[in-house]
FIZALUM-889806 format. One record per atom (N, C-alpha, C): residue in one letter; x negated, y negated, z negated. Coordinates in steps of 0.1 Angstrom, whole numbers, plus 2048, in hexadecimal, padded with zeros to 3 digits. Atoms other than C-alpha are relative to their C-alpha. Layout:
AXYZ...
***
This chain:
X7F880C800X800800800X7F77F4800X80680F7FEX7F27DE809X8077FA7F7X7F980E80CX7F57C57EFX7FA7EE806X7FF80F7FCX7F77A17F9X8007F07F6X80180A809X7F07807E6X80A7F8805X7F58007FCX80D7727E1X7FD7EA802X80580A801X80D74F7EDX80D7F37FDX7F080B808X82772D7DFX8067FE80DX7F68077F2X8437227F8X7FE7F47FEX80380D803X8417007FFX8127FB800X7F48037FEX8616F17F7X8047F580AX7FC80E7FAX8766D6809X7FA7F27FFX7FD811809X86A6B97F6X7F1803807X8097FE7FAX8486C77FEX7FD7FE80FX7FD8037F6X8526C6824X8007F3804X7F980C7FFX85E6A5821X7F47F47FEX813808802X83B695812X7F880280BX8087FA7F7X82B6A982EX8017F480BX7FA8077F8X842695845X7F97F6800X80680D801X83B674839X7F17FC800X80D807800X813676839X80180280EX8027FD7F2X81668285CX8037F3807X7FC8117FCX82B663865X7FA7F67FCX80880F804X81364C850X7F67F8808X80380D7FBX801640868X8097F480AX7F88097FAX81D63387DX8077F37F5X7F880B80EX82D62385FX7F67F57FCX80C80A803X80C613859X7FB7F780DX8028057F5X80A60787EX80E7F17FFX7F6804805X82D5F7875X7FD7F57FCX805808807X81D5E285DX7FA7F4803X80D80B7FEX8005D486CX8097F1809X80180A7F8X8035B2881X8057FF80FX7F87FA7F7X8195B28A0X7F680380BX80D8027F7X7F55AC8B6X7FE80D7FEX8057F5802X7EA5CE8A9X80A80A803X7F57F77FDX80D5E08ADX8017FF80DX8008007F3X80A5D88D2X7F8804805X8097FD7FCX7E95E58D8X80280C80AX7FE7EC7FCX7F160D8DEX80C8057FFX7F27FC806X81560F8DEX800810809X8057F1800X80D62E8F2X80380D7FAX8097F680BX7F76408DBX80A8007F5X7F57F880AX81263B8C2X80B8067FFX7F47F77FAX82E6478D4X7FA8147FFX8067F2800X8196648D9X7FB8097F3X8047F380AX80F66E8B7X8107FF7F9X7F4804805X8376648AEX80480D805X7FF7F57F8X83A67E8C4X7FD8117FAX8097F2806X82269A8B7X8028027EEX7FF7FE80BX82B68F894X81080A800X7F57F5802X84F69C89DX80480D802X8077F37FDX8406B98A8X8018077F5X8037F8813X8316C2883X80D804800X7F37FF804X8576BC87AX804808800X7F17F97FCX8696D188FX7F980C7FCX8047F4803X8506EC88DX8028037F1X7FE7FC80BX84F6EB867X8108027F6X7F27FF7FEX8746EC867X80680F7FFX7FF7EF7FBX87670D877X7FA8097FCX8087F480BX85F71E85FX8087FF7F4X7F880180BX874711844X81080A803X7ED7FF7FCX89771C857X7FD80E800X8067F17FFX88474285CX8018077F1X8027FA80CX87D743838X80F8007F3X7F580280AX89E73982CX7FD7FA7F6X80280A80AX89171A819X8057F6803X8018107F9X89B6FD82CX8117FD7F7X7F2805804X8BD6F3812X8077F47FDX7FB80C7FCX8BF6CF81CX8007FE80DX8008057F3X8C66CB83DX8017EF805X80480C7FDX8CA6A883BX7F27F77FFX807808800X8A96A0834X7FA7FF811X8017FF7F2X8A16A9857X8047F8805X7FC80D7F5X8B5693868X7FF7F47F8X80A809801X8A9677855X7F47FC803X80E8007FBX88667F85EX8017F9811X7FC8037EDX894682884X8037EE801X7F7811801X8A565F87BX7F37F7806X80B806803X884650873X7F87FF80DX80C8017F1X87065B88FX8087F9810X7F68027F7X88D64F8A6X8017F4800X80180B801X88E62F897X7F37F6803X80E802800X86762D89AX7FA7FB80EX7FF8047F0X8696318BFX8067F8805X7F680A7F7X88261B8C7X7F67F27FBX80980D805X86F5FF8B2X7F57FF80BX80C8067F8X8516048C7X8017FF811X7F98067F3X8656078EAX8047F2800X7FA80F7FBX8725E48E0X7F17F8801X80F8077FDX84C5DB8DAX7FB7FE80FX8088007EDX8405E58FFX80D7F6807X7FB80E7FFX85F5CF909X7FD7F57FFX7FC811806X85B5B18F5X7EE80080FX80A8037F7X8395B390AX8027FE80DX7FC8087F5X8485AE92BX80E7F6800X7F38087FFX86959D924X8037F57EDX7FA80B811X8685878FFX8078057FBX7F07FD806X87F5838EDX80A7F47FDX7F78097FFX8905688FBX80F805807X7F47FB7FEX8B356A903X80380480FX8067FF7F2X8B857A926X8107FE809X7F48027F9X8D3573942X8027F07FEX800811801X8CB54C940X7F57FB80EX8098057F4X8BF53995FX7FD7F77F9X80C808805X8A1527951X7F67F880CX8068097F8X88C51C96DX7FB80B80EX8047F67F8X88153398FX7EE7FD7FFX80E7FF805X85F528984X7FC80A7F6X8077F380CX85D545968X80C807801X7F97F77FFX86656496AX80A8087F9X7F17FF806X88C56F963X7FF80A7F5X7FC7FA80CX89357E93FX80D808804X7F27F67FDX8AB59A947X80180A7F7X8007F3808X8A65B692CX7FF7F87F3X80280680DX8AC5AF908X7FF80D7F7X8087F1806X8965C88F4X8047FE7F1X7FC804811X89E5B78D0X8067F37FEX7F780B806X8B459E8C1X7F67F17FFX80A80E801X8A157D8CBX8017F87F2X80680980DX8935638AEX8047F3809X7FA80C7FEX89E53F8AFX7F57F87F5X8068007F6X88652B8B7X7F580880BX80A7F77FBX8725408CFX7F87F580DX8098067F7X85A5378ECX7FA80C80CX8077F77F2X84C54A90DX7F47F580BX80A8017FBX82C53F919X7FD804814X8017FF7F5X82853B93FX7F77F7807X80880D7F4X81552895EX7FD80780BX80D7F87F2X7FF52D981X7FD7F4804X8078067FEX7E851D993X800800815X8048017EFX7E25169B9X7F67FD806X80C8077FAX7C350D9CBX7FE80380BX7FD8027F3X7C95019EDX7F17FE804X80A8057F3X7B14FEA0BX8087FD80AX7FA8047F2X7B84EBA2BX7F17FB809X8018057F9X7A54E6A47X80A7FD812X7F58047F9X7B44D3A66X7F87F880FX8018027F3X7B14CDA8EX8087F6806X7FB80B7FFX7BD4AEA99X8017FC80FX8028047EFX7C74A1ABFX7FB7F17FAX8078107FDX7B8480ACBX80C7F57FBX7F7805804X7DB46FAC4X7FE7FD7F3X7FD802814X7DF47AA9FX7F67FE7FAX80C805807X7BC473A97X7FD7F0802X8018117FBX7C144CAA8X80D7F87F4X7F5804805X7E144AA97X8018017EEX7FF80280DX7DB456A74X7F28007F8X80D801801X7B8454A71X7F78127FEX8087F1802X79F476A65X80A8047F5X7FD7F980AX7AF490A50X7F480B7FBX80A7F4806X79649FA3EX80180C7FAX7FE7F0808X7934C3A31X8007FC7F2X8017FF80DX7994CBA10X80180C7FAX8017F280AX79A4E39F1X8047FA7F1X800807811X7A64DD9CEX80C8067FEX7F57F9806X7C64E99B6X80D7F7806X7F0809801X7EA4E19C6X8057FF7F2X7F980280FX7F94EA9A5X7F88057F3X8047FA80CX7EF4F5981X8047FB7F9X7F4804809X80D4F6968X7FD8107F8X7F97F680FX814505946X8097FD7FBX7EF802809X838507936X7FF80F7F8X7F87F880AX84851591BX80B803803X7EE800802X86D51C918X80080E7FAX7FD7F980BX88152E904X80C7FE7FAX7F27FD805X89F52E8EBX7FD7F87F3X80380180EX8A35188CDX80F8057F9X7F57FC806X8C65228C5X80680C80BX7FA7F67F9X8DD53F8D3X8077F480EX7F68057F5X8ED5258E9X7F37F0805X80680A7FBX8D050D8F1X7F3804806X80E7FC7FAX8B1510907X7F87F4807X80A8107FBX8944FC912X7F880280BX8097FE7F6X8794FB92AX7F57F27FEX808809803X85A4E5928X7F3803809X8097FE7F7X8404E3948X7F57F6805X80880D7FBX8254D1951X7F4806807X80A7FD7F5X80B4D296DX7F27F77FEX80D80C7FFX7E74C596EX7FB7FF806X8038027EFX7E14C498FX8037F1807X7F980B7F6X7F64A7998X7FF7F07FCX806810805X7F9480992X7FB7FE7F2X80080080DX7FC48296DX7F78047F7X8077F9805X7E449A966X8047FF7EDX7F37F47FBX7FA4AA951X80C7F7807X7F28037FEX81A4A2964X80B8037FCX7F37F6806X8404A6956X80080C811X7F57F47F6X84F4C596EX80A8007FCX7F2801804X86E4D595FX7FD8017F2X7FB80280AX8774C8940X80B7FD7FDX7F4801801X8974CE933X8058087F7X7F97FC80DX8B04DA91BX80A806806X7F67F57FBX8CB4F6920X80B8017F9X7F07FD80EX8F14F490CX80680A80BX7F57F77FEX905514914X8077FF7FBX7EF801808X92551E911X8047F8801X7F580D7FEX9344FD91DX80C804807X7F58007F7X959501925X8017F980CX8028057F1X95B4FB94BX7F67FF808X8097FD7F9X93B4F3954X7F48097FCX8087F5803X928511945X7F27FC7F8X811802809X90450493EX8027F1805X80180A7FEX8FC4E193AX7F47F87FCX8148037F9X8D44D4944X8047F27F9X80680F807X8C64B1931X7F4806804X80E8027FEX8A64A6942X7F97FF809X8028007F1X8904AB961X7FB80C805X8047ED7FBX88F4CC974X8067FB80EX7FA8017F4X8964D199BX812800802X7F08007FBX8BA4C89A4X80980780AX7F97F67F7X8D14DF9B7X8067FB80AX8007FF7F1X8CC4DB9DDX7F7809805X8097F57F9X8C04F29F1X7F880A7FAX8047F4803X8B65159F3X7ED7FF7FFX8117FC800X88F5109FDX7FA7FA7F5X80480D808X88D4F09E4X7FC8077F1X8057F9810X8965099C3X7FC80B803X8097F4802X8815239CAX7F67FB7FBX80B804808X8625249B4X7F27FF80BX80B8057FBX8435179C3X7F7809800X80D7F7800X8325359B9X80980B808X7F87F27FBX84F54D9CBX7FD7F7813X8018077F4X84A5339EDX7FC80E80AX8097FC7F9X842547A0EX7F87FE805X8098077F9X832531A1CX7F47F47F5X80580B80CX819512A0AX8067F87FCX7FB80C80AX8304F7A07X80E806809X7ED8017FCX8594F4A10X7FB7FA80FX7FF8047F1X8624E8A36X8007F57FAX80180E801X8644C6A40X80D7F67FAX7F8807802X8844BDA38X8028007EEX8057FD80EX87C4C3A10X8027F17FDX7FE80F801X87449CA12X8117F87FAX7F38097FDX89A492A16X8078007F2X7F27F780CX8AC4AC9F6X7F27F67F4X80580980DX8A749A9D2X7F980E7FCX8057F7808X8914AE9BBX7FE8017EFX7FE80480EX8834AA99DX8027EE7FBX80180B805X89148D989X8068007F4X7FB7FF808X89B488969X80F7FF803X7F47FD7FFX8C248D961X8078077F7X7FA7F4805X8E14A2958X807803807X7FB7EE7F9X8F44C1967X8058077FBX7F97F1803X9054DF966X7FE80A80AX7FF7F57F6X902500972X80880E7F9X7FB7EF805X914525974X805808809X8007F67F3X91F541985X80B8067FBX7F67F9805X937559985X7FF80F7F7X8027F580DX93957E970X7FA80280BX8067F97F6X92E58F990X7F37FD806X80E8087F9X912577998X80180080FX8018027F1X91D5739BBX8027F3807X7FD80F7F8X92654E9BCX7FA7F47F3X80280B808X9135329AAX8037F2806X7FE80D7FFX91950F9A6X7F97F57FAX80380B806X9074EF99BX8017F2803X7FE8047F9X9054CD99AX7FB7F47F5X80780980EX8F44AC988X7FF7F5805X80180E7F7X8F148898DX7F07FB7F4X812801807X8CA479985X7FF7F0808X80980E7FCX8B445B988X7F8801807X80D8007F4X89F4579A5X7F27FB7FFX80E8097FCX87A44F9A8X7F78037F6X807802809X86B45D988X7F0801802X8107FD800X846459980X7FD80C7FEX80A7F0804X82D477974X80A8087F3X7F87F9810X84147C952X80F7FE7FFX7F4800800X86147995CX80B7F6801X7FD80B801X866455957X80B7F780EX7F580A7F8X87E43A96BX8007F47FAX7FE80F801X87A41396AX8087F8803X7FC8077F7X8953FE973X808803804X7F77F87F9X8AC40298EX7F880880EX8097F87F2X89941E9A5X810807804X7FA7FA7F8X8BB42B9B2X80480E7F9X7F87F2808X8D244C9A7X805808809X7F97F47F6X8E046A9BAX80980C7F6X7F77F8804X8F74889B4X7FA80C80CX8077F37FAX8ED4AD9BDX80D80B7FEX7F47EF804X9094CD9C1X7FB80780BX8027F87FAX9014EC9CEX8088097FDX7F97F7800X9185089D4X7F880F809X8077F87F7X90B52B9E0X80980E7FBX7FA7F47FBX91C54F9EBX7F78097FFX8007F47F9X9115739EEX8078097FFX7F87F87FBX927582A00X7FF812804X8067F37FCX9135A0A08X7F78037FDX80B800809X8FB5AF9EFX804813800X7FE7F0802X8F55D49F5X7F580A7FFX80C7F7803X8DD5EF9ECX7F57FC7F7X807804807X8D15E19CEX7F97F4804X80580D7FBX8CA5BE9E3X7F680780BX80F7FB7F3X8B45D2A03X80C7FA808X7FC8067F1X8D25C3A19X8077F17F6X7FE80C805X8DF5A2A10X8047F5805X80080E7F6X8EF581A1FX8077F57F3X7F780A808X8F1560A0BX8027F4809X7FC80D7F3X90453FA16X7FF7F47EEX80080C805X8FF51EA07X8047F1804X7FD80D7FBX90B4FBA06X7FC7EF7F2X80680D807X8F94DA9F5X80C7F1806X7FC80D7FFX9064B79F2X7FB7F77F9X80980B80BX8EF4999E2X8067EC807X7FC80E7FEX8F94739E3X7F77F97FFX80E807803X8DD4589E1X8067EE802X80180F7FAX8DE4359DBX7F57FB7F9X80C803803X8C04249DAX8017F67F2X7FE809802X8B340D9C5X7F97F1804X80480E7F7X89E3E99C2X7F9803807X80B7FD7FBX8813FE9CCX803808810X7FC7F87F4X89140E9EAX7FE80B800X8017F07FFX8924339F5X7F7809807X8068017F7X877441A09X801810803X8007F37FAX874466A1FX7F5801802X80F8007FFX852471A22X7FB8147FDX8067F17FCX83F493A2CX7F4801805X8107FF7F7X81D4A0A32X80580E809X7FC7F87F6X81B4C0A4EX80280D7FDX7FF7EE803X8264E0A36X7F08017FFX80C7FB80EX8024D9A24X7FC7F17F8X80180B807X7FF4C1A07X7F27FF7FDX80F801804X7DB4CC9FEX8037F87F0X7FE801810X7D14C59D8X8057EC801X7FE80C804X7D74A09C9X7F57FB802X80980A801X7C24889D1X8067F0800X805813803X7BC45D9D7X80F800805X7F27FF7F6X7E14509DAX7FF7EF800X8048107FAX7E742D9EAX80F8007FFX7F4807803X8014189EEX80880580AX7EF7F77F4X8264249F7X8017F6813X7FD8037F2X82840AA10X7FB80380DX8037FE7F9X811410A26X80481080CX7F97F37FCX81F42BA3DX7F980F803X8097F37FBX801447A42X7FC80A7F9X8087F1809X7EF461A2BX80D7FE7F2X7F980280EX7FE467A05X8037F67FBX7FB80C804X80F44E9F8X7FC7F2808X80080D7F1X808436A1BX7F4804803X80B8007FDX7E2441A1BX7FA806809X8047FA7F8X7D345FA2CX7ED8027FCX80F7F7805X7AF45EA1BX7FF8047F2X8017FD805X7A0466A00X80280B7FDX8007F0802X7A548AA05X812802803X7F77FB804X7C8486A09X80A802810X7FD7FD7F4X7DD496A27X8097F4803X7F080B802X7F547BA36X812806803X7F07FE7FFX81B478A37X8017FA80DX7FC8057F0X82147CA5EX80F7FE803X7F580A805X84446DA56X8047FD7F6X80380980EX849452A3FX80A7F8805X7F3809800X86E43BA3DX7F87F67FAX80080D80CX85E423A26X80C7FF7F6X7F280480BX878414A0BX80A7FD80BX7F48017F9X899416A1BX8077F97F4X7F4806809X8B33FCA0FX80D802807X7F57FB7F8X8D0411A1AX80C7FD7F6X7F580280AX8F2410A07X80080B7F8X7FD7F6807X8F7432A02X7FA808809X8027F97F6X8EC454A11X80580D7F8X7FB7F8805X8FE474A11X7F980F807X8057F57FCX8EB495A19X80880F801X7F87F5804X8FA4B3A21X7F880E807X80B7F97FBX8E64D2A23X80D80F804X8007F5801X8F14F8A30X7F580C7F8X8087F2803X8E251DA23X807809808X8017F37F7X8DC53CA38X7F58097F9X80B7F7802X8C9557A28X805810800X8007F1801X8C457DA29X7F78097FBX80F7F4803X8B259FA20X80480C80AX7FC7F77F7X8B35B9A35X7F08077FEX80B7F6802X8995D6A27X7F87F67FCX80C8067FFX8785C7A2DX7FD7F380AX7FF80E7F9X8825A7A41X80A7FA7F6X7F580F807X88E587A2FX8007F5806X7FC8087F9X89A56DA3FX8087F17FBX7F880D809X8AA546A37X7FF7F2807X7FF80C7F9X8B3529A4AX80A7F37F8X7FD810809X8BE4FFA3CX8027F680AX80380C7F6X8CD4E5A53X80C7F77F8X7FD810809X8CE4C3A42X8067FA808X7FB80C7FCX8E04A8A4CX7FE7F67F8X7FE80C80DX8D8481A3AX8097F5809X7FE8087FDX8F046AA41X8017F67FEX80780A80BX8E344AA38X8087F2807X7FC80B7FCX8F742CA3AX7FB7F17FCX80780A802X8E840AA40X80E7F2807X7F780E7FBX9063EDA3DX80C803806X7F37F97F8X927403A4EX7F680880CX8077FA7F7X90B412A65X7FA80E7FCX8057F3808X902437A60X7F680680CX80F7F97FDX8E2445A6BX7FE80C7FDX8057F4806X8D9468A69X7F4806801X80C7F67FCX8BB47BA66X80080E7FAX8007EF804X8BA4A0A6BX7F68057FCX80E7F6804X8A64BEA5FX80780D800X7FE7F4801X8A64DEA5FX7F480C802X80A7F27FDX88F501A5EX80580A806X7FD7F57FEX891525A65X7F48057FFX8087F5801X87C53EA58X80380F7FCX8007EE800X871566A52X7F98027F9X80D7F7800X85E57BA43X7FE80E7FFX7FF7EC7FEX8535A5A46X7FA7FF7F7X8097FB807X8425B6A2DX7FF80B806X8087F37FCX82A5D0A3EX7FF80C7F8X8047FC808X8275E1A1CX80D8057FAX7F47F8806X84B5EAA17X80B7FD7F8X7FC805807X8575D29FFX80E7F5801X7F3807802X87A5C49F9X8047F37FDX80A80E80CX87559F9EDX8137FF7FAX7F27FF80AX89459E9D2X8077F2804X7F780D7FDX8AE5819D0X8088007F4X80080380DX8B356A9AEX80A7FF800X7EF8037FFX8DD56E9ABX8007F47F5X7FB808809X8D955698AX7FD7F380FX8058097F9X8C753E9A3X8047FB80EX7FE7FF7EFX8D35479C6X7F37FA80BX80A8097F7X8B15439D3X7F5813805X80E7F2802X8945639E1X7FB7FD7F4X80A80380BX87E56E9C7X7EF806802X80E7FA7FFX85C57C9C0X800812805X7FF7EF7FCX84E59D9CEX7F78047F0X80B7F9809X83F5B79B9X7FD80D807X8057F27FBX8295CE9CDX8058107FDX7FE7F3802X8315F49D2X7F98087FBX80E7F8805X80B5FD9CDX7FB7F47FFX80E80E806X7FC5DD9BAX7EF806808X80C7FF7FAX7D95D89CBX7F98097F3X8067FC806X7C05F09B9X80580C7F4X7F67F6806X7D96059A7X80480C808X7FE7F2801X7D562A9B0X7FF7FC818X8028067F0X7C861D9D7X8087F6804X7FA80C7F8X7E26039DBX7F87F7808X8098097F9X7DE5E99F3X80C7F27FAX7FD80E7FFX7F45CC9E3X81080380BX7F78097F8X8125BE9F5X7FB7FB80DX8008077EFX8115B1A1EX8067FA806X7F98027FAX82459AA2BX7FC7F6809X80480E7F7X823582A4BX8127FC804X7F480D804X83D565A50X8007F980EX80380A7F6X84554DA67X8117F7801X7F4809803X85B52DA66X7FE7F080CX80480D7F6X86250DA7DX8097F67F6X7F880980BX86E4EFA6AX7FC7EE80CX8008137F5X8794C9A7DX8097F87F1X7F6807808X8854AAA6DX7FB7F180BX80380C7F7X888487A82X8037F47F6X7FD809805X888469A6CX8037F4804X80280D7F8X88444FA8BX80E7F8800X7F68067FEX8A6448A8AX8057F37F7X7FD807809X8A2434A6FX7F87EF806X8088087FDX88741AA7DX8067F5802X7F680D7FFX8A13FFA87X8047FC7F3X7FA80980CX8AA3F8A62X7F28017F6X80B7FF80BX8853FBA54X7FA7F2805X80280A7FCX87D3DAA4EX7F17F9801X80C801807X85A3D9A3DX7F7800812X80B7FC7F5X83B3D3A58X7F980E805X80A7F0800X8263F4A65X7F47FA7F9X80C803807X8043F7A50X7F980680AX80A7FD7F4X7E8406A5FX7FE80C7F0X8057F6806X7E4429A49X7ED8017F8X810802805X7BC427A47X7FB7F0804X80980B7FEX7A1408A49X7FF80580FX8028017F1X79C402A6DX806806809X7F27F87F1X7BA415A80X80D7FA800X7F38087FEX7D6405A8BX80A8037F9X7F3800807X7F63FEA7BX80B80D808X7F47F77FAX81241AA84X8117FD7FCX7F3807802X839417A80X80480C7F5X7FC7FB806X84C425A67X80B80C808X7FA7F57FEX863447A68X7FA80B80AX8007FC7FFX85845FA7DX807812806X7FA7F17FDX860489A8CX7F680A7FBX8097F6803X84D4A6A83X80980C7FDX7FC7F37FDX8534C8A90X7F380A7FCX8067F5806X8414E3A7CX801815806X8007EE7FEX83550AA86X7F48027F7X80B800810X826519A67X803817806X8017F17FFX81A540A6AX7F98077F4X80980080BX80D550A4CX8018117F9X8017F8802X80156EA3EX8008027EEX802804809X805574A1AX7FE8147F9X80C7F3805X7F0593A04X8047FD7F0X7FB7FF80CX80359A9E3X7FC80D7F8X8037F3805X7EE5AA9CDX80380A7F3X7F47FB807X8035B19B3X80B7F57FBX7F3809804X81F5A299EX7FF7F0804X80280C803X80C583998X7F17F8804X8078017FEX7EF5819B0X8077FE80DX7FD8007F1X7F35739D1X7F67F4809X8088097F5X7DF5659EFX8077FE80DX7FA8017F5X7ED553A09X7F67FA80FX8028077F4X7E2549A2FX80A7F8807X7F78047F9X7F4532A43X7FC7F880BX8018067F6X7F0522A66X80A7FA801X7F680A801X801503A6CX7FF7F780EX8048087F2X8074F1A90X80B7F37FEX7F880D805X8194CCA8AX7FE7F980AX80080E7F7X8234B6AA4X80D7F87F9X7F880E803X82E494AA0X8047F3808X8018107F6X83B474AB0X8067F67F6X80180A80CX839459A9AX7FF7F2807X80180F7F9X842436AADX7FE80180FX8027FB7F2X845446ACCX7F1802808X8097F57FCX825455ACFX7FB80F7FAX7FC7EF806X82247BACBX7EE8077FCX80F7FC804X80248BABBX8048137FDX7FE7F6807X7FA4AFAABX7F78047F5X8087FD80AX7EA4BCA8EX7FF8137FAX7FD7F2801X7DF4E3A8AX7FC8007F3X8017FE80CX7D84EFA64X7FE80D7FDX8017F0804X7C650FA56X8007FB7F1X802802815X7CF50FA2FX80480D7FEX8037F4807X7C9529A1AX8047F97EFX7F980380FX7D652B9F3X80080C7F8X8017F6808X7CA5409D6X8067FF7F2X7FA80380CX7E65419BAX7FE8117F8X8007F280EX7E8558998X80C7F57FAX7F880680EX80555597FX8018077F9X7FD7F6808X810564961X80F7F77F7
***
């Protein structure tokens, strides 16, 4: 007969201690500092995992021996480890989505909060920006080199902005942006304040953010296809300080907005005086939204009002490339940035000067689509600008495309009604990816000559020693561009640019290779 040493059972309670050192380092991961709870949410998952392993196994030696006479402690344990996980799933969230409140159109400059992993905090903040750094070199006919003097190459940052926004109450939101690229170094951007929940008109804006016209206008400058907006961009109001409303319906298929603002502000948002007021509404449709947005058709319709003020109104455009900030000169003059054309700075190949019109009423269409791997979107402006019972118009309009070679679907913002950003299929460098591919192409007109009979001011002469030119202007744009997305938040663009113009009834052209290396986060 074999004899056997006999050895102690381990009771339940024994079990149960076992449990809890096994779990102790998660519990102690729990603890630490949220920096350090985000490090390896992984690796914790994974030993959350293998600890419930021990569990179950040691469970089933208990249930064998006919010792296990609380069953409830068990599923407490289970509880625990259930609750453990979920805590650190909301952790790998809060790391791409905050914990600001989500289903709020905040700005198409940062990207949309749609997932709400945990019960947001009041005041919160989300940390954003990008950067741009344009190149242009430029080919000039004999005309446009007589007419607006040399345009020199260049290189330097179009933009470089950092904002916040966020939530200080369940029903209020903010936004706070500024750029250091531009006159101001920093300059306001959007700054503004958010009241929900307003009976009738839904959300209601205090401040200065882009105003709702046009499709190409609110798209984010970092989602652009191209380097800058078409030519008719000039005409639609943008940023100015103000107030508004916006909302949409349950479905998100039809939004609406609509705001009245001060014209003319400086770098920080400012307005002196009487510079003139307008009024902005935009209404927009999608009527056909299918396959998760791979087919798609939206319609839009703008309406903005303008009356000047003592300083007058002016229209003004460089050729679809602004190139960084440089030397700015005086408005009156009709040639480069702000009348000049040197100091590094491209010119405005139509320029109204100050218009002392009565009123003017713009009325813009939308045309856009998706279809797979082709997106598509066309804008035909009308301004009708009345000077004394006399109405003058100056048109505009685009039409552009673009393919992605690479496969990719480019989304579409329903809070916003605008395209959005890509995110590669195979991010560059990730498991052989090559990035995102897409090439583009767009033609964009606007004629402002029509105005020249009520511009009263003299012609200047753009540069030292070239003749004086007239005010208003045409400029017909072909822009082709190739753009290399190499992941979410990496992108390089090319663009070729051919610009003709007749400006005082003589016609010139201007070709353009610009290049642009943005990052955001």
């Amino acid at each position: 007969m074999v004899s056997h040493t006999p050895v102690a059972k381990s009771g339940p309670k024994a079990w149960i201690v076992f449990g809890i050192l096994c779990c102790f380092p998660t519990v102690t991961i729990a603890t630490e500092p949220l920096r350090a709870r985000l490090t390896e949410p992984d690796e914790v998952l994974d030993r959350c995992d293998a600890d419930q392993g021990i569990l179950l196994a040691g469970n089933e030696v208990l249930s064998a021996e006919g010792a296990m006479s609380e069953p409830t402690t068990d599923q407490l344990i289970q509880q625990r480890l259930a609750n453990l996980e979920a805590q650190l799933n909301g952790l790998q969230q809060n790391l791409e989505f905050g914990t600001l409140t989500p289903g709020r159109l905040r700005s198409t400059d940062m990207p949309p909060v749609t997932t709400k992993s945990s019960a947001p905090t009041y005041p919160n903040a989300r940390l954003t920006g990008f950067f741009q750094l344009d190149a242009g070199t430029f080919t000039q006919s004999g005309g446009n080199q007589t007419q607006f003097g040399t345009v020199p190459n260049d290189m330097g940052f179009r933009r470089a902005r950092l904002a916040a926004a966020g939530d200080v109450a369940r029903n209020v939101s903010y936004m706070l942006e500024l750029d250091f690229a531009t006159a101001g170094r920093p300059s306001f951007v959007d700054v503004w304040l958010d009241v929900h929940e307003i009976p009738l008109f839904g959300n209601i804006r205090v401040g200065q953010w882009r105003h709702p016209f046009g499709m190409e206008n609110l798209t984010s400058a970092r989602e652009l296809t191209f380097l800058e907006r078409p030519t008719g961009f000039a005409l639609a109001p943008f940023r100015e300080p103000g107030i508004g409303f916006h909302n949409l319906n349950q479905s998100q298929t039809i939004t609406w907005a609509g705001s009245v603002y001060s014209a003319v502000a400086d770098a920080w948002g400012n307005t002196y005086g009487n510079k003139g007021m307008g009024t902005a509404f935009r209404l927009t449709a999608l009527p056909v939204y299918k396959s998760e947005g791979r087919r798609l058709l939206h319609l839009g319709f703008d309406h903005s009002f303008q009356v000047p003020g003592n300083a007058g109104w002016t229209y003004r455009s460089r050729a679809e490339y602004n190139g960084p900030a440089g030397k700015s000169m005086s408005q009156s003059s009709p040639g480069g940035a702000n009348g000049g054309g040197s100091g590094g700075d491209v010119p405005f190949f139509f320029n109204t000067g100050p218009l002392f019109f009565d009123q003017a009423n713009l009325v813009n269409f939308e045309l856009a689509g998706v279809y797979d791997s082709l997106h598509w979107q066309t804008e035909l402006t009308w301004n009708f600008v009345d000077f004394g019972g006399t109405t003058v118009t100056i048109p505009a309009a685009y039409a552009q495309a673009g393919y992605f070679l690479t496969g990719e679907v480019r989304p579409y913002k329903k809070m916003a009604g605008v395209l959005s950003r890509i995110k590669p299929l195979r991010p560059f460098g990730h498991e052989g990816g090559l990035g995102a591919w897409e090439v583009a192409v767009r033609y964009s007109y606007i004629n402002t000559n029509p105005i020249v009979p009520f511009q009263p001011a003299a012609p200047a002469a753009p540069q030292t020693g070239v003749a004086p030119i007239p005010w208003g202007g045409a400029l017909n744009d072909v822009t082709c561009g190739l753009n290399w997305y190499l992941n979410s938040y990496t992108k390089l663009q090319l663009n070729y640019i051919v610009s003709n113009i007749n400006r005082g009834g003589t016609s010139s052209s201007l070709s353009t290779i610009a290049a642009r290396a943005q990052l955001d986060f």
